[in-house]
Backbone as JSON Lines, residues from 0, in Angstrom:
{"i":0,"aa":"X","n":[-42.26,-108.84,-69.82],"ca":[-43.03,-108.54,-68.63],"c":[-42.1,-108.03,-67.52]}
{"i":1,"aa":"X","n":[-42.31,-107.15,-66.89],"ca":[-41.69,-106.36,-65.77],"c":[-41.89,-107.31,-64.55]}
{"i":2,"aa":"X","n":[-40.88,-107.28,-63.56],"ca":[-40.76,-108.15,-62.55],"c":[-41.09,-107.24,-61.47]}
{"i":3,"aa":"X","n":[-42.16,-107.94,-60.51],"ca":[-43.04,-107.15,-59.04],"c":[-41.76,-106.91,-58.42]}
{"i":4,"aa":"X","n":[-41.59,-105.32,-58.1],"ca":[-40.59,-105.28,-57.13],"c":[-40.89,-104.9,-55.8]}
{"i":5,"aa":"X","n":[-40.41,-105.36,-54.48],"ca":[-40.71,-104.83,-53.38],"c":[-39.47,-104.46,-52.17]}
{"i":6,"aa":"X","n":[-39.55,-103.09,-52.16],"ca":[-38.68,-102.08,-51.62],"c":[-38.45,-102.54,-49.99]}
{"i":7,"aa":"X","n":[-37.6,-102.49,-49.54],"ca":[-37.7,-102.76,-47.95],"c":[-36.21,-101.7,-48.05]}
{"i":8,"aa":"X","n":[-35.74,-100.96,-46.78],"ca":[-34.8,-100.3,-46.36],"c":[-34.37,-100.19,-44.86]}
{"i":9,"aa":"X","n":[-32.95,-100.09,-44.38],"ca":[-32.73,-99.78,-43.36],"c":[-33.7,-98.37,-42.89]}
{"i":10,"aa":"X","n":[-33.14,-98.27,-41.52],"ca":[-33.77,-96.78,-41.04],"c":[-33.13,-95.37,-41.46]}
{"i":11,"aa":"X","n":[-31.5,-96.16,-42.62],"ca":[-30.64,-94.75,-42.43],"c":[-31.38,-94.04,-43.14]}
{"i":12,"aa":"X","n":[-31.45,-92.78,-43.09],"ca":[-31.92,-91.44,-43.94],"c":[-31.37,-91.84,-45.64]}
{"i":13,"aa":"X","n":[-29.84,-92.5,-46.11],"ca":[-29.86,-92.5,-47.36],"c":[-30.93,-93.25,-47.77]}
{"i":14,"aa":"X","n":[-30.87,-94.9,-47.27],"ca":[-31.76,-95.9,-47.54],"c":[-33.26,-95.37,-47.79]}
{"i":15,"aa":"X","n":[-34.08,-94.44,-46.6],"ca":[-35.32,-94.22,-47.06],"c":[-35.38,-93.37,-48.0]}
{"i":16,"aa":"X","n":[-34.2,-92.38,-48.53],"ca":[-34.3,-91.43,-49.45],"c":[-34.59,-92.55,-50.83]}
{"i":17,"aa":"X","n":[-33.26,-93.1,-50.85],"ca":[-33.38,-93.92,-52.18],"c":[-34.34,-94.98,-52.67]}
{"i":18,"aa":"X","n":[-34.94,-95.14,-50.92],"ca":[-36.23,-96.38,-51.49],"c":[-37.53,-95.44,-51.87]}
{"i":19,"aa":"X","n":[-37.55,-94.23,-51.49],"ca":[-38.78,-93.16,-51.76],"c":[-38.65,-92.72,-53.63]}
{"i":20,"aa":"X","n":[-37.44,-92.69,-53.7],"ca":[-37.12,-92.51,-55.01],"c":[-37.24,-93.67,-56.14]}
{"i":21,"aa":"X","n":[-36.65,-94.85,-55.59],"ca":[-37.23,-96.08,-56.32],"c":[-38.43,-96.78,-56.55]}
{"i":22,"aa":"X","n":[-39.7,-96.32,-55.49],"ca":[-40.74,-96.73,-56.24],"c":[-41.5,-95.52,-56.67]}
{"i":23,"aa":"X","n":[-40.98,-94.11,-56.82],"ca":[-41.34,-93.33,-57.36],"c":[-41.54,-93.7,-58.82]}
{"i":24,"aa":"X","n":[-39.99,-94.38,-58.73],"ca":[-39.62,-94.58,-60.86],"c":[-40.23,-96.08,-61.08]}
{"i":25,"aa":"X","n":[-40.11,-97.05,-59.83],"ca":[-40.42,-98.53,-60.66],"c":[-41.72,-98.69,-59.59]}
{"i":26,"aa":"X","n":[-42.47,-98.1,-59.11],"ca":[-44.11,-98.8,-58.03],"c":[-43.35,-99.89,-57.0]}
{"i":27,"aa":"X","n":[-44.27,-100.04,-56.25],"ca":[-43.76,-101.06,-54.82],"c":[-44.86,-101.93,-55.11]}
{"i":28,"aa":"X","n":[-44.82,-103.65,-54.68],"ca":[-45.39,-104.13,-54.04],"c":[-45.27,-105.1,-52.73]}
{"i":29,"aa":"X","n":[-46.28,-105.49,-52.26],"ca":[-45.72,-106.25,-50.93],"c":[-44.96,-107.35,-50.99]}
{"i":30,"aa":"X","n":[-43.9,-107.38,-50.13],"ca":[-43.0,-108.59,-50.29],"c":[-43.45,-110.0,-50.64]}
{"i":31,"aa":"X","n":[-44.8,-110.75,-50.16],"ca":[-45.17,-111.81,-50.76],"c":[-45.42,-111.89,-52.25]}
{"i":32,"aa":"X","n":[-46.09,-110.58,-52.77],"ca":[-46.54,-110.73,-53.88],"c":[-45.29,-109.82,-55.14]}
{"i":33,"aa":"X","n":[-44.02,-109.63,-54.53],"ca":[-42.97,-109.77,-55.37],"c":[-42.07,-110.42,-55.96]}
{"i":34,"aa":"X","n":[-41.53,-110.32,-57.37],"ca":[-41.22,-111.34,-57.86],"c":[-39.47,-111.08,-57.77]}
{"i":35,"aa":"X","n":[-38.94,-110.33,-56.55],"ca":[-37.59,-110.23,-56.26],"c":[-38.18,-108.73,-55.29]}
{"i":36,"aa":"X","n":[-37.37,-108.78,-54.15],"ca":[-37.15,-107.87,-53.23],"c":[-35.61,-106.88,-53.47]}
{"i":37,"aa":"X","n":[-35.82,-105.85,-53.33],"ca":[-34.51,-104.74,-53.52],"c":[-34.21,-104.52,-52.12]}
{"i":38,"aa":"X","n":[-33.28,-105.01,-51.31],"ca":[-32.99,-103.84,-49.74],"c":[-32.14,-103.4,-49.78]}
{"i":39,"aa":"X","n":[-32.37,-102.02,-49.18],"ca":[-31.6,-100.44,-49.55],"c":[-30.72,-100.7,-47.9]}
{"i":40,"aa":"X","n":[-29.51,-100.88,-47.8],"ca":[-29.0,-100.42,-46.53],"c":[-27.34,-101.21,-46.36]}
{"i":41,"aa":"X","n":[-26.92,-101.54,-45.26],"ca":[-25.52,-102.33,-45.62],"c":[-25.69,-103.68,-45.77]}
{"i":42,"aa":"X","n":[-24.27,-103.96,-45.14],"ca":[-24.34,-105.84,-44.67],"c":[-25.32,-106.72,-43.73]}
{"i":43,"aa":"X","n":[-25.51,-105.5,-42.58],"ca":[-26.63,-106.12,-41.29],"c":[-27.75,-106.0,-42.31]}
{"i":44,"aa":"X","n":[-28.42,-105.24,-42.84],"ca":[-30.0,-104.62,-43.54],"c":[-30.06,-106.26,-44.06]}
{"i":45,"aa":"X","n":[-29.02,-106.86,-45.56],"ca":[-28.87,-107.22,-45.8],"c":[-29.33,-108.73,-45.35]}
{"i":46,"aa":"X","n":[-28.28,-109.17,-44.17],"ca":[-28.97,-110.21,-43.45],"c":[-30.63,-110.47,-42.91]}
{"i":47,"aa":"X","n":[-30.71,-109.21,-42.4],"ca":[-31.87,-109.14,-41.57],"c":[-32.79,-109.81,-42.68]}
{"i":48,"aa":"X","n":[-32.66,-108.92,-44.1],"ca":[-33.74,-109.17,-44.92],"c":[-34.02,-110.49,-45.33]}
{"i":49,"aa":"X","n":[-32.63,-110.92,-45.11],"ca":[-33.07,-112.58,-45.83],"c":[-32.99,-113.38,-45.02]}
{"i":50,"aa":"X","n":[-32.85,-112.75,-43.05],"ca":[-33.71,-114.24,-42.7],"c":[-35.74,-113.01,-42.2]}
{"i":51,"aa":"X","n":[-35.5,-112.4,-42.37],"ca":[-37.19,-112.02,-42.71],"c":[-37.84,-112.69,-43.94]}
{"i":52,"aa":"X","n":[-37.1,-113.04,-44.72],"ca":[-37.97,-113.07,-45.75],"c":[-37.78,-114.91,-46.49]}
{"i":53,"aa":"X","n":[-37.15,-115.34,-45.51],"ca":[-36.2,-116.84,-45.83],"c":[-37.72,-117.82,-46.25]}
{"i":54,"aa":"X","n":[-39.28,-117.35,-45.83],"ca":[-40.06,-118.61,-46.03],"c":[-40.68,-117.68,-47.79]}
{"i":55,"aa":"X","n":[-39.96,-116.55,-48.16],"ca":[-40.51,-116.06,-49.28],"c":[-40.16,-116.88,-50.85]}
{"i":56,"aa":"X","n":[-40.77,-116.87,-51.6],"ca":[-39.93,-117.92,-53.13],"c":[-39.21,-116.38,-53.97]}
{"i":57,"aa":"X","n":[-39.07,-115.2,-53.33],"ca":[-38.6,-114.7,-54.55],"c":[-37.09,-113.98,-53.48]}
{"i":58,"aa":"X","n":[-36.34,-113.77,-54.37],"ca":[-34.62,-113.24,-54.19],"c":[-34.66,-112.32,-53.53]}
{"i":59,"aa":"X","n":[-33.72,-112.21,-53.13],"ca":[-33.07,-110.48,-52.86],"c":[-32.07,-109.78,-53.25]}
{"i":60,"aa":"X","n":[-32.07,-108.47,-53.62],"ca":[-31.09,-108.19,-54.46],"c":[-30.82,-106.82,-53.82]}
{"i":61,"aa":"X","n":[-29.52,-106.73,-53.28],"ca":[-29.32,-105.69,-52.18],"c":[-28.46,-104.95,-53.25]}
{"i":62,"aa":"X","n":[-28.95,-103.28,-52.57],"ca":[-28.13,-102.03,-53.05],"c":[-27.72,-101.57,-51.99]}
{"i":63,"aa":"X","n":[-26.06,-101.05,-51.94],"ca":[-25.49,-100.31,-50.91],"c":[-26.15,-98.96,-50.4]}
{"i":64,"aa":"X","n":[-26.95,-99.13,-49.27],"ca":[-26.91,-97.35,-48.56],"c":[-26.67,-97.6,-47.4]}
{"i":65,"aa":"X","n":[-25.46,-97.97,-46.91],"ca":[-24.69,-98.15,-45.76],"c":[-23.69,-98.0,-45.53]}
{"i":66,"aa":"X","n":[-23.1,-98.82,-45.12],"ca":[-21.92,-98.27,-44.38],"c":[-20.65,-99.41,-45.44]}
{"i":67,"aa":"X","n":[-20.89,-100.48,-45.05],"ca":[-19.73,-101.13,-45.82],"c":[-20.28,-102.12,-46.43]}
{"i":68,"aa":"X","n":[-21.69,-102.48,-46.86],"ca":[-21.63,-102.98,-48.34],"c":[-21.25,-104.5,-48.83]}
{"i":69,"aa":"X","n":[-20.48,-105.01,-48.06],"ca":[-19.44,-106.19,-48.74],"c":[-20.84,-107.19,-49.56]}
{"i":70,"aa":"X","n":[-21.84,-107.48,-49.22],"ca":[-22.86,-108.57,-49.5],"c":[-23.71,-107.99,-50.92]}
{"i":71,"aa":"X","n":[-23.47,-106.34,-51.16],"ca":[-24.64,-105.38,-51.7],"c":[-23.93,-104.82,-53.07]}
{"i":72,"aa":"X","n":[-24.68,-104.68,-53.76],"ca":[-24.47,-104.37,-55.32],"c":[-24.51,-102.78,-55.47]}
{"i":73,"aa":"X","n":[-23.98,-102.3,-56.03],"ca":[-23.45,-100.5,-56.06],"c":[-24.91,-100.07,-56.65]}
{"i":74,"aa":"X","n":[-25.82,-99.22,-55.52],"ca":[-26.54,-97.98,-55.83],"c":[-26.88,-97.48,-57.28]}
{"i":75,"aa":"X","n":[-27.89,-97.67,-58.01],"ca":[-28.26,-97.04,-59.26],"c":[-29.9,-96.95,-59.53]}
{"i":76,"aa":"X","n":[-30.36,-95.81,-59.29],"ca":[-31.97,-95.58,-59.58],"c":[-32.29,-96.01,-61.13]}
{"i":77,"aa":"X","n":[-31.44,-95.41,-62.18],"ca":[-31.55,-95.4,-63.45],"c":[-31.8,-96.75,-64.5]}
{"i":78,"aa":"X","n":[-30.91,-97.49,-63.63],"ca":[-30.7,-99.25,-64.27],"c":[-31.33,-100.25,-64.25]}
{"i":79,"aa":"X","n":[-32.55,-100.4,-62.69],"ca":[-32.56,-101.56,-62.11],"c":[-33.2,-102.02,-63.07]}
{"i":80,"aa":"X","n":[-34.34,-102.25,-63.6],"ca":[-34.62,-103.46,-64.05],"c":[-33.78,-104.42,-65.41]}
{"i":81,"aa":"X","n":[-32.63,-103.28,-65.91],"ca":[-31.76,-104.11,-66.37],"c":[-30.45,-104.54,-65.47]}
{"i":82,"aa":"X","n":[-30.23,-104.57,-64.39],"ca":[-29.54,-105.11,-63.65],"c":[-30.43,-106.57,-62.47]}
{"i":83,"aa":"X","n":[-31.28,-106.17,-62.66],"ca":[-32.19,-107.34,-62.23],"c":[-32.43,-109.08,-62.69]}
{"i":84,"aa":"X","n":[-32.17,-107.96,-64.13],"ca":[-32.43,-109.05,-65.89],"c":[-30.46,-109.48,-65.49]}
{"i":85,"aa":"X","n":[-30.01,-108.98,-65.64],"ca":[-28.49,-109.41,-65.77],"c":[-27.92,-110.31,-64.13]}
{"i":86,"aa":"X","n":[-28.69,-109.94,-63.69],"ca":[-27.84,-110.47,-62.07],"c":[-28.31,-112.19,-62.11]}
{"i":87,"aa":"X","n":[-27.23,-112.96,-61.05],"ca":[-27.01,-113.9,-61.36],"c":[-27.5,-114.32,-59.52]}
{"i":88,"aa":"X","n":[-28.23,-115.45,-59.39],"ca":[-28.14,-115.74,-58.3],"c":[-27.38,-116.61,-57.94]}
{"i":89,"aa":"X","n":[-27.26,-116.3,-55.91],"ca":[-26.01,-116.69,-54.83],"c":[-26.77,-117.37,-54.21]}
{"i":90,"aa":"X","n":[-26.53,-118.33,-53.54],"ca":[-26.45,-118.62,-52.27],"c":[-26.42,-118.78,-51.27]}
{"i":91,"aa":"X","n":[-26.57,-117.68,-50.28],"ca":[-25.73,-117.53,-48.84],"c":[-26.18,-117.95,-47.74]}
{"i":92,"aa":"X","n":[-25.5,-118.52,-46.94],"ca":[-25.77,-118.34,-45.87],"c":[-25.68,-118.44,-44.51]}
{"i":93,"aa":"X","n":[-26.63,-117.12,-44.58],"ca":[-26.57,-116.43,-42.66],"c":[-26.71,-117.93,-41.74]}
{"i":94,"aa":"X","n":[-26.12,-117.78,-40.51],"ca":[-25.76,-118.34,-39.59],"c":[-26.97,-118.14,-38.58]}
{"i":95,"aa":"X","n":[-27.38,-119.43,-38.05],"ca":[-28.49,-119.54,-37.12],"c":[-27.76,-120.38,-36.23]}
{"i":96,"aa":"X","n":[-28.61,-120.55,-34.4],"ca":[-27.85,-121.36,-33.93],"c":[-29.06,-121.41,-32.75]}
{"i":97,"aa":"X","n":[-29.26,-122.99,-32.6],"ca":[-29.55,-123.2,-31.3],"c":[-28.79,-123.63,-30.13]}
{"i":98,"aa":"X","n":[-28.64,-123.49,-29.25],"ca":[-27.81,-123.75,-27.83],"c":[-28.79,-124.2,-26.91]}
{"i":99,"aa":"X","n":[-28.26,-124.77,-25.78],"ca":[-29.18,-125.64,-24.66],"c":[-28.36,-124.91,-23.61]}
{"i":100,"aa":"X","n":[-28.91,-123.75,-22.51],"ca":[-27.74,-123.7,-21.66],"c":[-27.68,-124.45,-20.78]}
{"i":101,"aa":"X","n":[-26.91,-124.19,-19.49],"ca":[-26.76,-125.09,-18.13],"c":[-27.97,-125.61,-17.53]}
{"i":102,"aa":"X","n":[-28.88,-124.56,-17.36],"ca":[-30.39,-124.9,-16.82],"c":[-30.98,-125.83,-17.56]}
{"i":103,"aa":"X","n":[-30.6,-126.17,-18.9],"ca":[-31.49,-127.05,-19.97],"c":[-32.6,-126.41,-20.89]}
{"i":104,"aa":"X","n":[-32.39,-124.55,-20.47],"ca":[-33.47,-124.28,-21.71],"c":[-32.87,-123.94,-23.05]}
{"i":105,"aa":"X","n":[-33.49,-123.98,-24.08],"ca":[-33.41,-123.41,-25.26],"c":[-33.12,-122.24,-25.48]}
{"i":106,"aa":"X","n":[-31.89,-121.92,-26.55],"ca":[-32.39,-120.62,-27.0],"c":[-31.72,-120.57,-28.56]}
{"i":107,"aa":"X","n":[-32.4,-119.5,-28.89],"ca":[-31.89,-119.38,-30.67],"c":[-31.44,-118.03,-31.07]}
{"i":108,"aa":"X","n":[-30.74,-117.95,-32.02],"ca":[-30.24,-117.05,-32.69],"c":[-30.15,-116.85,-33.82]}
{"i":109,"aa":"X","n":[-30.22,-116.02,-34.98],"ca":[-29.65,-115.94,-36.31],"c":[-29.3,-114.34,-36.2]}
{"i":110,"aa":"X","n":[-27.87,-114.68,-37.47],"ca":[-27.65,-113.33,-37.63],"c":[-26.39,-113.3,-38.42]}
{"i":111,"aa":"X","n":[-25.05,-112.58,-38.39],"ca":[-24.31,-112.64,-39.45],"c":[-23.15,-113.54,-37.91]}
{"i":112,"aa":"X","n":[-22.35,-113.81,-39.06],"ca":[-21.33,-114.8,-37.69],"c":[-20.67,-114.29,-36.66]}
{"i":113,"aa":"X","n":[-20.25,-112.56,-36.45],"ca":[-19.8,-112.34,-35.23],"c":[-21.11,-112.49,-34.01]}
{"i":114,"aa":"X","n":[-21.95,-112.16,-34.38],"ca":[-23.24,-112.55,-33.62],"c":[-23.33,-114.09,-32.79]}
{"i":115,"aa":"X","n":[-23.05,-114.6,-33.68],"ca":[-23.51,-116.25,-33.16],"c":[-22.33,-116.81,-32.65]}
{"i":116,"aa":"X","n":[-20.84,-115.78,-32.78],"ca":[-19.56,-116.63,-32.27],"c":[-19.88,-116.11,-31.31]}
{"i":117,"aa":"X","n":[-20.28,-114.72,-30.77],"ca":[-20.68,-114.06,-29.77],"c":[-21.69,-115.0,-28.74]}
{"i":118,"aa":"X","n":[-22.41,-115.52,-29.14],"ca":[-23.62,-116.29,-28.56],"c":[-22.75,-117.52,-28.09]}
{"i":119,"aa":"X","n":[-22.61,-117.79,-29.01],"ca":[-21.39,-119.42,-28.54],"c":[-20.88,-119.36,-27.86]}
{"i":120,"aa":"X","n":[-20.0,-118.4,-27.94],"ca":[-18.99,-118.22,-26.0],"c":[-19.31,-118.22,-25.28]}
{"i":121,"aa":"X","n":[-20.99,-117.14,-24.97],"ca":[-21.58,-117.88,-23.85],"c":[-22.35,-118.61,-23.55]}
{"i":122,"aa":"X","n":[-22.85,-119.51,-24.47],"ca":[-23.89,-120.84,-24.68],"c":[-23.09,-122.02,-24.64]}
{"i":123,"aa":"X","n":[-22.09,-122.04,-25.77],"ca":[-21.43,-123.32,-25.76],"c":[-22.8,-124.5,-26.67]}
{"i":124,"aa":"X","n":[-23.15,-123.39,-27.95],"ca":[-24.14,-123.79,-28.46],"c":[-23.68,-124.33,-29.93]}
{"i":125,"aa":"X","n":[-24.3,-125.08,-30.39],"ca":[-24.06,-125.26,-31.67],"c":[-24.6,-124.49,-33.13]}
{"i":126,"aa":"X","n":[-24.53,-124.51,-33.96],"ca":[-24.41,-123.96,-35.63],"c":[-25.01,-124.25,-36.0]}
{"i":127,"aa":"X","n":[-26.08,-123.95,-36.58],"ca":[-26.8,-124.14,-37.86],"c":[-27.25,-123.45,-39.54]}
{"i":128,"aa":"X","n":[-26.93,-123.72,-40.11],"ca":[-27.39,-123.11,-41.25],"c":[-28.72,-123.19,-42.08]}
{"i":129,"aa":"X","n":[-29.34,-121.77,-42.71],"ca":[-30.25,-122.27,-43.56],"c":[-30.32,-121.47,-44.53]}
{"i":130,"aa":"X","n":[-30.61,-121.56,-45.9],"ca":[-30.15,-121.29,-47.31],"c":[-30.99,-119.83,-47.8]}
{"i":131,"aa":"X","n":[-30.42,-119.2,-48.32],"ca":[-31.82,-117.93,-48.62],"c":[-30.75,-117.29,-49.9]}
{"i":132,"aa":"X","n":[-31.73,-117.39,-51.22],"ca":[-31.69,-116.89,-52.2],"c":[-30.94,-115.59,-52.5]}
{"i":133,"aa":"X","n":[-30.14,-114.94,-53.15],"ca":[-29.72,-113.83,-53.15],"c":[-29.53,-113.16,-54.68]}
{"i":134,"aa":"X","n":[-29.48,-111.88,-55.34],"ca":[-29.0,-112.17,-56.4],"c":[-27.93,-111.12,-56.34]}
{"i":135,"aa":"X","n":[-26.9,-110.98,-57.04],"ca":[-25.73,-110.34,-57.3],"c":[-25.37,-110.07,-58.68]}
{"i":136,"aa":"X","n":[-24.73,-109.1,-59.11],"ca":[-24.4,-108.74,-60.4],"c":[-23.05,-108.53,-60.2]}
């Protein structure tokens, strides 16, 4: 049985090229009702997607159309659903943080960690983590 895939992409021009092309060859469906998500874009796309999608039960399995990649699995229209079958799931995870400032209000953040060290310096807030599925080959 073929696994529901659902396409999400950055805004770059490669990303929508290659996600127009990928459900050309494998169909889209909507992220709830997929049984693993593909996002087309870098490291930020990457994050974004998995805290968008952190209350979802199915993975994510990122392809590079960005810039530097480090989190994302190398670009291939031809392969995926045997790289889907072969990939192994990770772990990760993105960095959230609530802080209390001087006044006593709340505020929150998630995002990748220069973000939230960023926030910290001027909150003086604390760290939190929460877990989101990934898969990698």
């Amino acid at each position: 049985m073929d696994r529901k895939i659902a396409f999400v992409a950055s805004d770059a021009p490669s990303a929508q090229t290659a996600r127009a092309a990928l459900i050309g060859r494998y169909g889209n469906v909507p992220e709830d009702e997929a049984d693993v998500i593909v996002a087309l874009g870098g490291d930020g796309f990457m994050l974004q997607t998995l805290h968008g999608t952190q209350n979802l039960t199915a993975p994510v399995y990122g392809m590079n159309r960005g810039t530097v990649g480090f989190l994302m699995n190398e670009y291939s229209e031809t392969d995926l659903r045997e790289r889907l079958t072969a990939a192994e799931e990770e772990v990760i995870n993105p960095l959230a943080m609530k802080a209390q400032g001087a006044d006593g209000t709340m505020h929150e953040a998630a995002g990748d960690q220069r973000g939230v060290v960023a926030a910290r310096g001027a909150a003086g807030g604390q760290t939190a983590n929460y877990d989101r599925r990934a898969l990698a080959a």
